[in-house]
Backbone bond lengths (Angstrom), bond angles and torsions (degrees), N, CA, C in turn:
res aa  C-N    CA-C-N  psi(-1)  N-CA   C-N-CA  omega(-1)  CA-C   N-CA-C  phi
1 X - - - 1.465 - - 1.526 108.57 -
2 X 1.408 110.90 136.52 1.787 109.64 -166.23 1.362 98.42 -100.97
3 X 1.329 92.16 143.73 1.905 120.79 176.93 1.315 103.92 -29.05
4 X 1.148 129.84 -44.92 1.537 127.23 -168.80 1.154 108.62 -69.28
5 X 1.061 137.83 -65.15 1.660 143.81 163.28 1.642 103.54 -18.89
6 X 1.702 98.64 -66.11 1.471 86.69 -177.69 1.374 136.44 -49.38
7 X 1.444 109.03 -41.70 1.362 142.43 -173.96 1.594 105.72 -66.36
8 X 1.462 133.28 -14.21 1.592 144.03 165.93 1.006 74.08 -103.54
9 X 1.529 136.77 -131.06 1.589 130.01 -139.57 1.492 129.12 -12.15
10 X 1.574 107.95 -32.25 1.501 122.08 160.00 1.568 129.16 -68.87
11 X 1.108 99.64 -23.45 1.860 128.62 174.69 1.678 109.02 -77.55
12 X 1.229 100.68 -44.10 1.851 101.31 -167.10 1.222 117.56 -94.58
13 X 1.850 105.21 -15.65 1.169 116.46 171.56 2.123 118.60 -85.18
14 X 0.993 72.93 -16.58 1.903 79.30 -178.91 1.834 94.12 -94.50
15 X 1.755 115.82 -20.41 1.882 103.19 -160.57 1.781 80.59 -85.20
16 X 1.592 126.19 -11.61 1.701 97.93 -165.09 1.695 106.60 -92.28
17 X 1.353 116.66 35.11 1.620 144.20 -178.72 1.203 85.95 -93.74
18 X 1.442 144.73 -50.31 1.077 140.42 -124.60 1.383 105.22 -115.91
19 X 1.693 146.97 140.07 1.204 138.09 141.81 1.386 138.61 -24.15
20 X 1.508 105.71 -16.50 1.497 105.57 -166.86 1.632 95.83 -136.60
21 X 1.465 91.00 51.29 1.717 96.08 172.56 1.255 108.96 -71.89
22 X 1.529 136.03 154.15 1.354 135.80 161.87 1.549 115.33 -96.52
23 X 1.251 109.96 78.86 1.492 118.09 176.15 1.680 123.67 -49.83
24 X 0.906 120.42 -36.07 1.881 138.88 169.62 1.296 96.29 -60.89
25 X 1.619 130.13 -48.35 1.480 116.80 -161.71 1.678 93.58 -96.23
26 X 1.312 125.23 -7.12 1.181 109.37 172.92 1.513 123.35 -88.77
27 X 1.430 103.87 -25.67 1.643 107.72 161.00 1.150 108.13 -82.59
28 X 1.297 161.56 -60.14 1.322 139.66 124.78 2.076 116.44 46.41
29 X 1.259 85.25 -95.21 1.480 103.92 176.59 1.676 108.80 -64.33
30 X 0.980 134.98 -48.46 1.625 139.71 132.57 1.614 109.87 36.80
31 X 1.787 70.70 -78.20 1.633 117.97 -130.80 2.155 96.65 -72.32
32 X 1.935 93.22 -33.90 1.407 113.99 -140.86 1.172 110.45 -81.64
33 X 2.127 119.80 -5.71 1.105 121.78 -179.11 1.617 108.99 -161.11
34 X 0.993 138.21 144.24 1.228 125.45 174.79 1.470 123.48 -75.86
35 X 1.523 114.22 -25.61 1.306 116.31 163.73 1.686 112.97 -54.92
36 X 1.481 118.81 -46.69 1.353 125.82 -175.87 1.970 112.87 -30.02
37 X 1.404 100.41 -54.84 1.453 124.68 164.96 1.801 110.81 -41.40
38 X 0.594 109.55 -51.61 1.347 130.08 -160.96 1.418 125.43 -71.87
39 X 1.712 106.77 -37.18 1.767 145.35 173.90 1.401 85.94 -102.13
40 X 1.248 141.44 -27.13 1.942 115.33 -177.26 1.644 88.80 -79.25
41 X 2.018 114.10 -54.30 1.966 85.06 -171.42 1.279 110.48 -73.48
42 X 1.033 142.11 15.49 1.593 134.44 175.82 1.243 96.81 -65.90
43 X 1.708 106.38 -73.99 1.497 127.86 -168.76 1.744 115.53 -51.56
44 X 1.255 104.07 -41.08 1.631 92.90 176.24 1.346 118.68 -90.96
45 X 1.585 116.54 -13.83 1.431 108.93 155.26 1.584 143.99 -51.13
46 X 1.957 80.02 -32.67 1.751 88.24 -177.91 1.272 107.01 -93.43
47 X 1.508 136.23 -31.88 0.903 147.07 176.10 1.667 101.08 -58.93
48 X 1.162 153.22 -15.64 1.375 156.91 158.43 1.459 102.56 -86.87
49 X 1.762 119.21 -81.14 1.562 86.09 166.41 1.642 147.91 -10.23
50 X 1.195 112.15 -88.00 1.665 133.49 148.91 1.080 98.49 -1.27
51 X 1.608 119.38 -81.52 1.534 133.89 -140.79 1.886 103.21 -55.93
52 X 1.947 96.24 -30.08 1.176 107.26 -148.93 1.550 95.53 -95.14
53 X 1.241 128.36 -16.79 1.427 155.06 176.92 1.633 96.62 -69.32
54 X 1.279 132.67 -96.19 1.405 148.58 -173.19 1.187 114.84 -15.49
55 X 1.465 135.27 108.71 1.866 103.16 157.62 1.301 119.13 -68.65
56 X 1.375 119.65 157.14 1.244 139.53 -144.81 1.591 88.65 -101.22
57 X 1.293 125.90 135.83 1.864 132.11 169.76 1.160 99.18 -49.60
58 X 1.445 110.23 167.41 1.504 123.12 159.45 1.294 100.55 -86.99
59 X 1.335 107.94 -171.70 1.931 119.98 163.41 0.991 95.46 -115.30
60 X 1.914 131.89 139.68 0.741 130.17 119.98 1.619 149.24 -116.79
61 X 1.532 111.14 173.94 1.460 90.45 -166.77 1.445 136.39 80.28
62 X 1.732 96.94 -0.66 1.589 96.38 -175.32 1.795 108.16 92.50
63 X 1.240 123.80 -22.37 1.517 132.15 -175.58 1.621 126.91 -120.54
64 X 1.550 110.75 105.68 1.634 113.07 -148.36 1.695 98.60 -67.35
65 X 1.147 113.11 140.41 1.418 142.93 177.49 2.125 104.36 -74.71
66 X 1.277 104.38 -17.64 1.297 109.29 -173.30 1.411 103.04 -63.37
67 X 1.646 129.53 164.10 1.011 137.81 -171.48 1.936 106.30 -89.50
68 X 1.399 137.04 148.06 1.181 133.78 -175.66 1.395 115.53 -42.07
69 X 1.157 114.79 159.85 1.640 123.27 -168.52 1.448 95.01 -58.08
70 X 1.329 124.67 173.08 1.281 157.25 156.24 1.950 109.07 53.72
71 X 1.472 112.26 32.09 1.190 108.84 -148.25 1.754 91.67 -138.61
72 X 1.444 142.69 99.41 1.414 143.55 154.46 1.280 123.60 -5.44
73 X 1.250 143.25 88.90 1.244 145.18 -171.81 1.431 107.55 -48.13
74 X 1.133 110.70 0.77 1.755 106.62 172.85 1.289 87.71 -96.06
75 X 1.201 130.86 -78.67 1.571 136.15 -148.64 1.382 92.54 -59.41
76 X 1.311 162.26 -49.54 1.004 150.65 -168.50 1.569 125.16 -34.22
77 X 1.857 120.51 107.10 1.896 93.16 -178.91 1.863 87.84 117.21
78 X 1.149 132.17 -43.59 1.255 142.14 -158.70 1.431 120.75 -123.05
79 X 0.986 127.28 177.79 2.073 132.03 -179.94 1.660 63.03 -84.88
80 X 2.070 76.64 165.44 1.520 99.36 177.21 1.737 99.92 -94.38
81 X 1.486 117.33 -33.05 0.992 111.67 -168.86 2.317 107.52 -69.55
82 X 1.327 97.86 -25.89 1.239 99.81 -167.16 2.029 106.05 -75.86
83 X 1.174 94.29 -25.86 1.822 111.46 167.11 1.631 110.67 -67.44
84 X 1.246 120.37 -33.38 0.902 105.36 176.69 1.311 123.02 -84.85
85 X 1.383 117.13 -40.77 1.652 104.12 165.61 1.366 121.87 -58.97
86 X 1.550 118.94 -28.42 1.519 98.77 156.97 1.236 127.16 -77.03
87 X 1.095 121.50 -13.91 1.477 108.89 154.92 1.446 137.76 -25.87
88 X 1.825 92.08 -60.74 1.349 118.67 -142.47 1.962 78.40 -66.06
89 X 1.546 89.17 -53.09 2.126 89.95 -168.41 1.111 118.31 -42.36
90 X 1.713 111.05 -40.01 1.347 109.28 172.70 1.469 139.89 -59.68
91 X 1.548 93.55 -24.84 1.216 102.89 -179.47 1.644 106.40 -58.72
92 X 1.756 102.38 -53.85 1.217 111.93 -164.04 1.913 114.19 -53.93
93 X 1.374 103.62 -29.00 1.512 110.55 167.54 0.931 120.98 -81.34
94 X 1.583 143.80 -16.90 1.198 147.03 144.45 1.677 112.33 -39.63
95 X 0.546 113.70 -88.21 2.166 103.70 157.90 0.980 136.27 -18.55
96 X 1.464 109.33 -31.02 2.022 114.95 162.62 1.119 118.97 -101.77
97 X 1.410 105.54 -2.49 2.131 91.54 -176.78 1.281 90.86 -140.69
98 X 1.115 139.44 4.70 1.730 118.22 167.44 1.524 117.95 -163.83
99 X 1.303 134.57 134.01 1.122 129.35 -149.00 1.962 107.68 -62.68
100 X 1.416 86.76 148.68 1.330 102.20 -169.35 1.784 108.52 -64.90
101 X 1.630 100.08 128.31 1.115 89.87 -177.55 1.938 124.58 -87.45
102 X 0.833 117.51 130.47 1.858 109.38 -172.31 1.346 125.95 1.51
103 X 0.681 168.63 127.17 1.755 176.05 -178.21 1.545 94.62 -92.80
104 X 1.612 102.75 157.45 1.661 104.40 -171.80 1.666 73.56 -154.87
105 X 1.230 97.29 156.56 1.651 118.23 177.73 1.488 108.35 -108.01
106 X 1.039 149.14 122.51 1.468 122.33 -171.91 2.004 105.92 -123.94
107 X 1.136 103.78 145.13 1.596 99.41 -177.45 1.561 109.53 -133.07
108 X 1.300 128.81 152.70 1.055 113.28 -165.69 1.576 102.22 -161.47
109 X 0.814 134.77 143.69 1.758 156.08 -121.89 1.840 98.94 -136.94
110 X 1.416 132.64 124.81 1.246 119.36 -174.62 1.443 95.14 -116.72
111 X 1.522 118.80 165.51 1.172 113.42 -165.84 1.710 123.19 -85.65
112 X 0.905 116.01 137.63 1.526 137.27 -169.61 1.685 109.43 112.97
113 X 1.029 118.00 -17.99 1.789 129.80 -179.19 0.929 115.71 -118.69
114 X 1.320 105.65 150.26 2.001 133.03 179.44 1.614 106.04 -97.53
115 X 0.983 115.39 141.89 1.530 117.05 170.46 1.830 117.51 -136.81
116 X 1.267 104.39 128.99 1.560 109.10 -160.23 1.833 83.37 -92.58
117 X 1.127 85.43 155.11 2.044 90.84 167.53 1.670 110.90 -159.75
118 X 1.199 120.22 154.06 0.995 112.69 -166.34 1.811 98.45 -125.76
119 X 1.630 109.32 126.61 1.234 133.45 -176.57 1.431 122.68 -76.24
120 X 1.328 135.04 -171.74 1.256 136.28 171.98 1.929 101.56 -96.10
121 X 1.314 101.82 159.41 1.368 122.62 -163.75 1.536 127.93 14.56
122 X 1.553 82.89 55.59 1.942 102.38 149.82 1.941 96.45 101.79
123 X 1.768 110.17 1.88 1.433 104.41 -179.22 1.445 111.71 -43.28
124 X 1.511 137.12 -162.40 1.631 161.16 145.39 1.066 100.16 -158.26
125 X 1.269 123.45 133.22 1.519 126.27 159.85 1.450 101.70 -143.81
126 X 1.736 88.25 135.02 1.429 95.15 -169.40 2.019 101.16 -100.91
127 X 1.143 148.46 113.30 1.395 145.14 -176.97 1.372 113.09 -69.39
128 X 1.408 126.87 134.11 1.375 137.36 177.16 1.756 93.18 -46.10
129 X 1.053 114.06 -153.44 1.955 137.16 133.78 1.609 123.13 -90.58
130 X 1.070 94.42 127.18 1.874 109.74 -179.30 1.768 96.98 70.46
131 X 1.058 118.37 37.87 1.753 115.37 168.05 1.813 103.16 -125.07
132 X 1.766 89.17 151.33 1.336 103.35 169.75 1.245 128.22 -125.91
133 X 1.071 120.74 -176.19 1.736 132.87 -178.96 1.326 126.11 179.07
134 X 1.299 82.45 126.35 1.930 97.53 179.87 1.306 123.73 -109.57
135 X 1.747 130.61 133.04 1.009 100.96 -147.17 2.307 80.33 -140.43
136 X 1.145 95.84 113.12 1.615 102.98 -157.43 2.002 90.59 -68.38
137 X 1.254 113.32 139.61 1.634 130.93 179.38 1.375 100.15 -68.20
138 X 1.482 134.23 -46.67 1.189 130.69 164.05 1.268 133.95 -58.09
139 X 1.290 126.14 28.40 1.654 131.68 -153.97 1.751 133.54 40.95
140 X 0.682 118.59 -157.54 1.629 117.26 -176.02 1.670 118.59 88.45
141 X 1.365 108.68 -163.68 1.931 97.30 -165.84 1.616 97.91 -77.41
142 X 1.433 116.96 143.23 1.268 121.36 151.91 1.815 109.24 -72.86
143 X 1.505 104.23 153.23 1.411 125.31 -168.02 1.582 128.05 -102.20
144 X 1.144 126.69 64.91 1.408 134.02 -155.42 1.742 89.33 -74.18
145 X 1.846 96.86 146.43 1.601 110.62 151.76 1.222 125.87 -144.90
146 X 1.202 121.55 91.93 1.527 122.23 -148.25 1.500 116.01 116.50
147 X 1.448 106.43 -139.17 1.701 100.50 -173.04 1.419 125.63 -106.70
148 X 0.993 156.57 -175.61 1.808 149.50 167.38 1.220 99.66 -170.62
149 X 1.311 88.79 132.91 2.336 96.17 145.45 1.208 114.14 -126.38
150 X 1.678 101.94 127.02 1.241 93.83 -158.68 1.796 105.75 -118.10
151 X 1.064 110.44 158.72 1.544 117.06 -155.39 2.048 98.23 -119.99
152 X 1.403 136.66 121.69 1.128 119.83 -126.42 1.569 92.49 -150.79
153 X 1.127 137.59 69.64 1.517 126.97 -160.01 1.816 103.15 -59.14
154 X 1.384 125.19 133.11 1.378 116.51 163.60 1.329 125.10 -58.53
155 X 1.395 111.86 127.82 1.300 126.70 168.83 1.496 111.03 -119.08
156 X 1.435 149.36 112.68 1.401 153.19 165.15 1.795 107.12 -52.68
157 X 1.502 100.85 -30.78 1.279 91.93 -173.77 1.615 123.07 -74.14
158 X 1.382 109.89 -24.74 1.695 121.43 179.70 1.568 104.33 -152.67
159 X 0.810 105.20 171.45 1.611 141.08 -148.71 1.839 93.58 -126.83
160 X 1.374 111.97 140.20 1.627 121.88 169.53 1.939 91.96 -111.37
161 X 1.148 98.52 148.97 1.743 123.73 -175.44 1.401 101.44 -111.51
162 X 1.167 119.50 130.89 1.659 130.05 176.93 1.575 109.21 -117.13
163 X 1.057 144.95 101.14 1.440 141.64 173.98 1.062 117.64 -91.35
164 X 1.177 142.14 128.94 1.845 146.13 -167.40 1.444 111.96 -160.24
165 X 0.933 122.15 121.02 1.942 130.25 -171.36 1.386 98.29 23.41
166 X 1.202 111.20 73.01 2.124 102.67 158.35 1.970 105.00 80.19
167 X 1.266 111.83 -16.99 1.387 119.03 -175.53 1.521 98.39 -87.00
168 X 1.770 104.60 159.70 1.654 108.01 171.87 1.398 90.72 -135.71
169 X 1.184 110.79 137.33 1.482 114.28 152.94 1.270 117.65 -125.78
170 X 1.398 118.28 146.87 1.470 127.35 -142.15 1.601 99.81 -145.39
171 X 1.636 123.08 100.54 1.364 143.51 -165.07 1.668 110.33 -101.71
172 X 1.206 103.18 139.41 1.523 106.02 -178.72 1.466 89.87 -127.79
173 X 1.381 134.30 63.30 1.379 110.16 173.39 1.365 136.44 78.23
174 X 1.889 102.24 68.46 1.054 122.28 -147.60 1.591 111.78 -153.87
175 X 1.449 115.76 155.15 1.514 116.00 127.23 1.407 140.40 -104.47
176 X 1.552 116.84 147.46 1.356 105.51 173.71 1.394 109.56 -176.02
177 X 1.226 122.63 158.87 1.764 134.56 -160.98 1.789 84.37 -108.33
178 X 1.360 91.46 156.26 1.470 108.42 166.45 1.885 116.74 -158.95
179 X 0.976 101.40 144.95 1.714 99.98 -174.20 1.639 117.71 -147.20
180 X 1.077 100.37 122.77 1.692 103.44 -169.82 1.109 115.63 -149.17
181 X 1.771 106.49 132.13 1.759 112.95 -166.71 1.466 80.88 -153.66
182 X 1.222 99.45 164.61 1.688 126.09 -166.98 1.477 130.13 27.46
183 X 1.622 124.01 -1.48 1.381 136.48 166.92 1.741 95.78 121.13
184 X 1.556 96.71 34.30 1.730 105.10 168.63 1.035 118.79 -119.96
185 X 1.237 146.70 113.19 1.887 138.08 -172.10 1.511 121.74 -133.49
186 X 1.115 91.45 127.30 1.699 107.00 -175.40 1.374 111.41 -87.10
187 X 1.446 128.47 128.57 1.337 131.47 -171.88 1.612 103.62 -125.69
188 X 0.969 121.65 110.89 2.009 119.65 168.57 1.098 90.58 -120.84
189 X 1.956 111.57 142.71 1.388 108.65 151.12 1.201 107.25 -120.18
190 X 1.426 121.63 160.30 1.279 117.70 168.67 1.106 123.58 -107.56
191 X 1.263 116.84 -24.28 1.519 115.77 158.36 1.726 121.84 -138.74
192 X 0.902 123.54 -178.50 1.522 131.18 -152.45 1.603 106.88 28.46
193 X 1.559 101.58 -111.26 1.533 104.95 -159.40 1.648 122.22 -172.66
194 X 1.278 103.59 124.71 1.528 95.73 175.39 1.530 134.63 -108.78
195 X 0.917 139.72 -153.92 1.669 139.35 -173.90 1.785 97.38 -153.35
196 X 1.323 126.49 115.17 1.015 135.93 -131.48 1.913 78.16 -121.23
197 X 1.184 148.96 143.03 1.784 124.00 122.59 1.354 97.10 -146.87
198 X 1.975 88.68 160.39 1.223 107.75 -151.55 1.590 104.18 -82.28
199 X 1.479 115.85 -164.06 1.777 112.75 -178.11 1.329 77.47 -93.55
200 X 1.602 96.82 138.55 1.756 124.89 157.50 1.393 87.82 69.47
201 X 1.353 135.67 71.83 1.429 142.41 143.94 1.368 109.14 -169.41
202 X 1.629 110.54 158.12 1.397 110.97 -153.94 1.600 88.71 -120.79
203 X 1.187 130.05 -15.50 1.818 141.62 -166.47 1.839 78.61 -71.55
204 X 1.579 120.05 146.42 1.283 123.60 173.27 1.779 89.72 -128.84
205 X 1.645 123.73 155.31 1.181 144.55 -166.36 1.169 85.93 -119.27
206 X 1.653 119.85 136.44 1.502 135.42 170.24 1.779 106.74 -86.36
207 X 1.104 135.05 116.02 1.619 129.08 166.37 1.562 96.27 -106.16
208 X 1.227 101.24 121.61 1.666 116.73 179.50 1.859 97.38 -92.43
209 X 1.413 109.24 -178.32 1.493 108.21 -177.88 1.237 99.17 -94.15
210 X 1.310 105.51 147.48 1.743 132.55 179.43 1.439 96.02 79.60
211 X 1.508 128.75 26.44 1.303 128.06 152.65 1.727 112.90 -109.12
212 X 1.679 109.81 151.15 1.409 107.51 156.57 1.076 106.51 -134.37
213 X 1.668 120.81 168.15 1.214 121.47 -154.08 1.969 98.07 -144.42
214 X 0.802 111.46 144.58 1.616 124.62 -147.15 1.577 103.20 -132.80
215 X 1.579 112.13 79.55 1.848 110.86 177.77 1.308 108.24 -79.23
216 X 1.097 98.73 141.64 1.828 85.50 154.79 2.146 96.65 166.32
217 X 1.285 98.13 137.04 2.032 105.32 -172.45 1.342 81.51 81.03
218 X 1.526 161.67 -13.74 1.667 117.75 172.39 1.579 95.94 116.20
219 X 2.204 100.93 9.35 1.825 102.95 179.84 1.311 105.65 -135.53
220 X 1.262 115.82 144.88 1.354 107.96 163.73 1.880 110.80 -121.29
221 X 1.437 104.02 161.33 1.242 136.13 -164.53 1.368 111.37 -117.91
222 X 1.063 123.26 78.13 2.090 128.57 159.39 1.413 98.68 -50.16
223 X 1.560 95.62 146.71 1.575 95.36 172.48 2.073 93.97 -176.46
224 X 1.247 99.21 173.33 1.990 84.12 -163.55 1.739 88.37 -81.18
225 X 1.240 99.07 -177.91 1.594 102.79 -178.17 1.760 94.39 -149.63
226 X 1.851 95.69 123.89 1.691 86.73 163.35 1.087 108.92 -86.28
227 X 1.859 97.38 139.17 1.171 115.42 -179.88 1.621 139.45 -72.10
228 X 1.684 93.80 -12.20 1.455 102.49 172.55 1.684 115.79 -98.93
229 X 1.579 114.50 18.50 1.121 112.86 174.56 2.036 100.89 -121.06
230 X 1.197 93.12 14.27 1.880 90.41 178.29 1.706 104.21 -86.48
231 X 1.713 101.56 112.13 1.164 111.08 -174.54 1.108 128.07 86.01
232 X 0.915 125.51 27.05 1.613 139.43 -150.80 1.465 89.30 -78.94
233 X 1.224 146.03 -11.30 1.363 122.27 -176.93 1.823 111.49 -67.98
234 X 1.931 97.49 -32.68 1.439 98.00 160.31 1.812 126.77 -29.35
235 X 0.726 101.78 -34.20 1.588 112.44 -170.40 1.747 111.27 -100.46
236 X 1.076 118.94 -6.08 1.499 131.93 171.46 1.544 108.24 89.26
237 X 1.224 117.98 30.82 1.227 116.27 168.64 1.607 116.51 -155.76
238 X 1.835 116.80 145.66 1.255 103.88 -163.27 1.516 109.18 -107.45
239 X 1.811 125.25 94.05 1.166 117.13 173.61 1.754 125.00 -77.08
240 X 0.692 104.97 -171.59 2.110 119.14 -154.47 1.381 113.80 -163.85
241 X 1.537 103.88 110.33 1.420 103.84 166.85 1.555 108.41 -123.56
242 X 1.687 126.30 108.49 1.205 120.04 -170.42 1.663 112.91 45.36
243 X 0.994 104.32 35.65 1.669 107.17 159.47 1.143 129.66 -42.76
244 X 1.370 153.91 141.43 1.548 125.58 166.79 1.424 98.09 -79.69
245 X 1.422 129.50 141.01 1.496 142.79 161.07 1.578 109.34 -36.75
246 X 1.474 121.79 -28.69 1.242 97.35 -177.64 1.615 104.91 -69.77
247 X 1.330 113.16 -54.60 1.687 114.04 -172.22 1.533 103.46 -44.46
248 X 1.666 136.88 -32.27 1.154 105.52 -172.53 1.663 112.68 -81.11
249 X 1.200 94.83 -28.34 1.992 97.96 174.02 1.533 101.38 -45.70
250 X 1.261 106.46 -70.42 1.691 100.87 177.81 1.169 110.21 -32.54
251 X 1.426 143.78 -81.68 1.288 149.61 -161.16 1.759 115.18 -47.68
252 X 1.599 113.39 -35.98 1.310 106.43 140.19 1.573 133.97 -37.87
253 X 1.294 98.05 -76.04 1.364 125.02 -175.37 1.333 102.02 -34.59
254 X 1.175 124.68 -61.47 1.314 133.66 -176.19 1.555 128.32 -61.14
255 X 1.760 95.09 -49.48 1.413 105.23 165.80 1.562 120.35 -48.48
256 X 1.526 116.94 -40.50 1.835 128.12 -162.49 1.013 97.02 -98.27
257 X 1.533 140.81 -23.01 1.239 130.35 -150.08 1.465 131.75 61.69
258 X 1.078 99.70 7.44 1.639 114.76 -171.67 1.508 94.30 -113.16
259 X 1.650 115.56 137.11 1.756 116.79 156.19 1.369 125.86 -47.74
260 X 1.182 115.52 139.26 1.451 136.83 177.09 1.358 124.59 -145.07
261 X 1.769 117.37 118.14 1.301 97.59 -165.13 1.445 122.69 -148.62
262 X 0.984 162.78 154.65 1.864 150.83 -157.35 1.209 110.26 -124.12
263 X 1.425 111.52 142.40 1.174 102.04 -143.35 1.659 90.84 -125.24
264 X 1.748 126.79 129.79 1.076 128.23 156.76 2.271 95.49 86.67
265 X 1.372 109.47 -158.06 1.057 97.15 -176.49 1.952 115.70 -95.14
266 X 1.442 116.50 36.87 0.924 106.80 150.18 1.747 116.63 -92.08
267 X 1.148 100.52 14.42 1.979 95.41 163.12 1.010 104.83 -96.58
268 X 1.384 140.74 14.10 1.427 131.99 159.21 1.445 107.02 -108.63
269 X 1.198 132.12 -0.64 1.729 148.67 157.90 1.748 79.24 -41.89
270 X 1.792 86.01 133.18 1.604 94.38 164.14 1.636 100.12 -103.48
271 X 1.253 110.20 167.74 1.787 114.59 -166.32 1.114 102.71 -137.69
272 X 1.600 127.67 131.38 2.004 122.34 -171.22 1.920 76.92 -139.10
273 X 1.763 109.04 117.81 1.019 126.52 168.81 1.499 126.76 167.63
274 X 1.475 109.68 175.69 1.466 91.87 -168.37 1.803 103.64 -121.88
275 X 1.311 120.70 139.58 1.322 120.77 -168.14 1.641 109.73 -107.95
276 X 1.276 153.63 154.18 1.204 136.62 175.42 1.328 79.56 -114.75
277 X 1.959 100.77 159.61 1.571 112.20 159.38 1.621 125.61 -67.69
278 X 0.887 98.48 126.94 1.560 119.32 165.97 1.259 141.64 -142.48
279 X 1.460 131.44 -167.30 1.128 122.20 171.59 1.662 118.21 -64.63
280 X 1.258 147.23 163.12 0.987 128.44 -168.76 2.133 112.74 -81.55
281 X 1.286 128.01 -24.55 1.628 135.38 138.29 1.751 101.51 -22.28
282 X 1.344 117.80 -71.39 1.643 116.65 -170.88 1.318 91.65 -66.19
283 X 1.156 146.39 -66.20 1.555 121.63 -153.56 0.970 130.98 -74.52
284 X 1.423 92.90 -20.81 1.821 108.17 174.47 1.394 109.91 -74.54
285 X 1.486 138.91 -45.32 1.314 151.23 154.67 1.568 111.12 -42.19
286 X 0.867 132.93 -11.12 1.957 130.95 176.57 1.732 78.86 -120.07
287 X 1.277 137.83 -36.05 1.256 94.71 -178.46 1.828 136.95 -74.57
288 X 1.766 89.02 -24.62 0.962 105.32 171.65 1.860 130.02 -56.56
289 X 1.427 89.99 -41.90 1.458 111.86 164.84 1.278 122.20 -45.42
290 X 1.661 112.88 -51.01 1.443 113.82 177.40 1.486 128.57 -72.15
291 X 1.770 102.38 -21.48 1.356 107.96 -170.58 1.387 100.38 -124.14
292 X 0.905 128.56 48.80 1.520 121.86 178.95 1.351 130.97 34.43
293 X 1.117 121.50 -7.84 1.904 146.29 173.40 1.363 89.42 -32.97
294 X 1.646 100.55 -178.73 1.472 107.05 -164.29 2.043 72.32 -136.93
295 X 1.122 94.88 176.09 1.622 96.05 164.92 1.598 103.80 -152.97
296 X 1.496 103.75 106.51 1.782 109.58 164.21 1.684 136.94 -91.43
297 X 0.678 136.31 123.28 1.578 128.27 -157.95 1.765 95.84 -129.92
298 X 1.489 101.80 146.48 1.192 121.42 -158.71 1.725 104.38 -128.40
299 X 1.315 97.77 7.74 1.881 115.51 165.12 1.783 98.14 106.64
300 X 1.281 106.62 -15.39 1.321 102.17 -153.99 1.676 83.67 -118.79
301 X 1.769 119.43 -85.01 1.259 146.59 175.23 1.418 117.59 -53.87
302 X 1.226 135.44 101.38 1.589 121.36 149.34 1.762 109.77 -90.84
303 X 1.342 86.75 130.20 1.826 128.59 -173.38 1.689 92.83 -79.71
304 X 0.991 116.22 178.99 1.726 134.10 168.73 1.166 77.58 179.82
305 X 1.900 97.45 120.09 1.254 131.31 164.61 1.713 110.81 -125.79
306 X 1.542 109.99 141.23 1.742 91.23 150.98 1.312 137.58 -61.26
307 X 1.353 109.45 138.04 1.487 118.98 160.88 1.480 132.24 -10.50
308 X 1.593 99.52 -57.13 1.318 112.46 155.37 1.368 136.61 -95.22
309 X 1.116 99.88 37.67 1.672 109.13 169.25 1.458 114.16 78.35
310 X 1.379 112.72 6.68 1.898 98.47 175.24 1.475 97.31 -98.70
């Protein structure tokens, strides 16, 4: 496989760090070779390896020593393409001189599409658009970013771990969707049952099926959940029952690949409606419609603010 390949798969994998990833040109490029596939799991394998290999700097002085946001602490300092072939060696010496650090599988969803994947011991997870998940070969929590429904065969003997912004959710043999953007998360199950806890608390919340559960400030909110609208993007359309506004901006955002975002405490505005897919202009325009929002764009970002300025 030639340097160049690597050197984009190394590029798209450090730009989906970023808000203003181009999800279309990354399925796109995907799409355009089968090797392409092949150099993206290389690169985010080792780049998780590695990450998990490295000790991490201290801070000092008040000023973090860590390398810039969205950027591989290997590749940092160097070409991306020239990081990655040292990578790759390193990897291979990582295996003879010091114990191997966990392996993670990582899968990832581009925007306008869902992607089903199939996990270790009997998982399904179905991926929103523009969401990811990593799911380490050595056991431990899988890593949600964005949305999932996840399909969960019962086992008595162990428990599957869900990690999502600072949240854990903890499954005994179940289904259920989950969605989380800005430190807000939507929990429905539809069947069996999960154990919900929040970041920085050890107390876990039971959501039984035909319940959803609504985090967000450090509280959560039970409340029934229809069951034929959990996940509904599965079905090509995005329904809402008292949503908070931030999760549906996300679900834009994610869907277009383009930012979308709420501004002040109308992202805690709950939202009951139905959105079709579109470009992110159409969805933002019916959303605005339904909720009276304003929508400002800065060439890059459209905002949803109130009318009156909160």
């Amino acid at each position: 496989m030639n340097e160049d390949i690597h050197e984009a798969a190394a590029r798209w994998h450090v730009a989906q760090q970023h808000d203003d990833m181009k999800w279309c040109g990354f399925t796109c490029w995907l799409e355009a070779d089968p090797r392409h596939r092949l150099a993206y799991d290389e690169i985010a394998l080792l780049d998780a390896r590695i990450d998990a290999t490295l000790p991490r700097p201290a801070a000092r002085g008040g000023t973090s020593e860590m390398p810039m946001r969205g950027f591989p602490r290997w590749a940092v300092g160097s070409g991306i393409a020239a990081a990655a072939t040292i990578a790759l060696a390193l990897g291979i010496g990582f295996q003879g001189e010091q114990p191997e650090a966990p392996a993670a599988r990582e899968f990832a969803s581009a925007a306008r599409t869902t992607r089903t994947v199939q996990l270790a011991h009997g998982v399904t997870a179905s991926l929103g658009a523009g969401s990811r998940l990593s799911e380490p070969e050595a056991g431990g929590p899988m890593r949600l970013r964005g949305s999932a429904f996840f399909n969960i065969r019962h086992d008595p003997a162990r428990s599957v771990v869900v990690e999502v912004d600072g949240y854990r959710i903890r499954d005994v043999g179940t289904r259920f969707a989950v969605n989380s953007a800005n430190g807000v998360l939507s929990l429905s199950v539809e069947e069996g049952a999960v154990a919900l806890q929040l970041p920085g608390q050890t107390s876990e919340t039971l959501v039984a099926a035909g319940q959803e559960a609504i985090a967000q400030a450090g509280r959560v909110t039970l409340r029934p959940a229809r069951v034929a609208n959990i996940a509904s993007w599965r079905s090509g359309r995005f329904v809402y029952d008292q949503t908070p506004l931030a999760l549906v901006a996300a679900d834009i955002a994610r869907y277009t690949g383009q930012p979308v975002s709420v501004s002040g405490p109308a992202a805690q505005r709950p939202f009951s409606g139905v959105l079709a897919p579109g470009d992110r202009q159409a969805m933002v325009s019916t959303l605005t419609q339904l909720t009276g929002l304003h929508a400002e764009s800065d060439g890059q970002t459209v905002r949803l603010v109130d009318r009156t300025g909160g």
